[in-house]
C-alpha positions as CSV (number, residue, x, y, z in Angstrom):
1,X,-37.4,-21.7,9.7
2,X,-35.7,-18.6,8.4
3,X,-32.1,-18.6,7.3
4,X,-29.4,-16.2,6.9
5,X,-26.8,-16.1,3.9
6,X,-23.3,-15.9,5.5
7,X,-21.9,-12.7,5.8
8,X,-19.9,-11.0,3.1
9,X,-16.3,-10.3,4.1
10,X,-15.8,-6.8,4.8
11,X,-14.3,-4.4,1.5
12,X,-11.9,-2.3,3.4
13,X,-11.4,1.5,1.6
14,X,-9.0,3.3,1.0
15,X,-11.1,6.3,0.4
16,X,-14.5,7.3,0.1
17,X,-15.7,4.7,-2.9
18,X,-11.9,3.5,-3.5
19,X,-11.6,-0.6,-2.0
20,X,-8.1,-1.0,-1.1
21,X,-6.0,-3.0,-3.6
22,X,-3.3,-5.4,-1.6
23,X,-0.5,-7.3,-3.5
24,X,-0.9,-11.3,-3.1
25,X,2.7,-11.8,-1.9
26,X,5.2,-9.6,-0.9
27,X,7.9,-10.7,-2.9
28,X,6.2,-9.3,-5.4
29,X,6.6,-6.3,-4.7
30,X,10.0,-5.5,-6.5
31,X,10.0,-1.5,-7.3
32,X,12.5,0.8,-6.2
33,X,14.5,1.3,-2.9
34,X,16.5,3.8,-3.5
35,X,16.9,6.8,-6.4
36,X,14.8,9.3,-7.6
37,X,11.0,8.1,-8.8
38,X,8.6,10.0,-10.6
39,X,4.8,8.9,-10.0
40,X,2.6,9.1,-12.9
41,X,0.0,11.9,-12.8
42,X,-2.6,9.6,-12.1
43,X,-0.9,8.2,-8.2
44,X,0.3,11.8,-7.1
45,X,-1.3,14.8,-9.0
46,X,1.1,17.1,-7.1
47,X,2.9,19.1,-10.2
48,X,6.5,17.6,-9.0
49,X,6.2,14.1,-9.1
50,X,9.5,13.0,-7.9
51,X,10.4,11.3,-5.1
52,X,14.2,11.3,-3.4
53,X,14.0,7.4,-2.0
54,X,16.9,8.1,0.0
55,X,15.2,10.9,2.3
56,X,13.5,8.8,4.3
57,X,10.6,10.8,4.5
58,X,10.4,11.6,0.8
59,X,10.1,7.3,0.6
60,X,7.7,7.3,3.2
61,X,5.2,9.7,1.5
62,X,6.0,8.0,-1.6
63,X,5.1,4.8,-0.7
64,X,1.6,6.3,1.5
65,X,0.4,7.9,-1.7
66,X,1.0,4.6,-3.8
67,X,-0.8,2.5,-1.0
68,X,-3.6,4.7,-0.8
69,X,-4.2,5.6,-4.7
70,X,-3.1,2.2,-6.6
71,X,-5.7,1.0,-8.4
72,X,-3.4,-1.8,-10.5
73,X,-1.2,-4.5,-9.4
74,X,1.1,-3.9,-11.5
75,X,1.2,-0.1,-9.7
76,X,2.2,-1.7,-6.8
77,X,4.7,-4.1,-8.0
78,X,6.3,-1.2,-9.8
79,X,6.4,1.7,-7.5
80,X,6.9,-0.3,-4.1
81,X,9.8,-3.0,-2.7
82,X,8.6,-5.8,-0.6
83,X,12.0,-5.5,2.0
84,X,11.3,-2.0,2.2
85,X,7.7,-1.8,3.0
86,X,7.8,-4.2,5.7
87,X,11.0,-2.0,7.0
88,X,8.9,1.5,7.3
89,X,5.1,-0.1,7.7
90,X,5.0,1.1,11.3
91,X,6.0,4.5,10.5
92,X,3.3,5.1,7.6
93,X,0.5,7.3,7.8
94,X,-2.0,4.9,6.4
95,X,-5.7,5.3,6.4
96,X,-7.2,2.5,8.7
97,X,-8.6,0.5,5.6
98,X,-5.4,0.6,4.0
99,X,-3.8,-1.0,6.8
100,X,-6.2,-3.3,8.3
101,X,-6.5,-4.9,4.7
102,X,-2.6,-4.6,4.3
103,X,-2.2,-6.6,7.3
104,X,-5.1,-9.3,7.2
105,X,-3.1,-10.6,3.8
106,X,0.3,-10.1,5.2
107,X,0.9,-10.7,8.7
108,X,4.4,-10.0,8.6
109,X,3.4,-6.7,8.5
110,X,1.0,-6.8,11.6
111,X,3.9,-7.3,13.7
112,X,2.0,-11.1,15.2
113,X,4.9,-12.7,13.3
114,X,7.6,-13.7,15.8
């Protein structure tokens, strides 16, 4: 009788080759909510790397390109703020694997949470 090995759960992307990386809690998340923040050269290759947090789209962009291009949790404890994220998390222009994987680990972020 043949038998099948479960499935693997699915590695959601965050770009072509890039799994997306999702913080375990998000109180851990304690990085800046306001100020100026320069991304390192290796989140946001853009020559100006700063970031006005209090324009609130400068902070969304901010927080899209972290999302997307963290590769270390320490990246995202340092760059975003838990309070914050779940604030603007409808209005981000996320990839779908971003989100989805954003979402299946933190459902206060799906919106299910009453």
């Amino acid at each position: 009788m043949p038998t099948t090995a479960p499935e693997a759960p699915a590695v959601q992307l965050a770009r072509p080759h890039r799994p997306v990386l999702v913080a375990g809690t998000l109180g851990e998340l304690t990085g800046p909510a306001h100020g100026v923040v320069e991304l390192p050269l290796r989140l946001w290759w853009n020559p100006v790397r700063t970031f006005d947090l209090d324009q609130p789209t400068m902070l969304a962009w901010m927080y899209e390109n972290v999302l997307r291009e963290a590769v270390r949790v320490d990246e995202l404890r340092g760059y975003l703020h838990g309070p914050t994220l779940v604030r603007i998390w409808p209005e981000l222009n996320l990839p779908r694997g971003v989100r989805a994987a954003w979402e299946a680990r933190h459902v206060l972020l799906s919106g299910r949470v009453r």
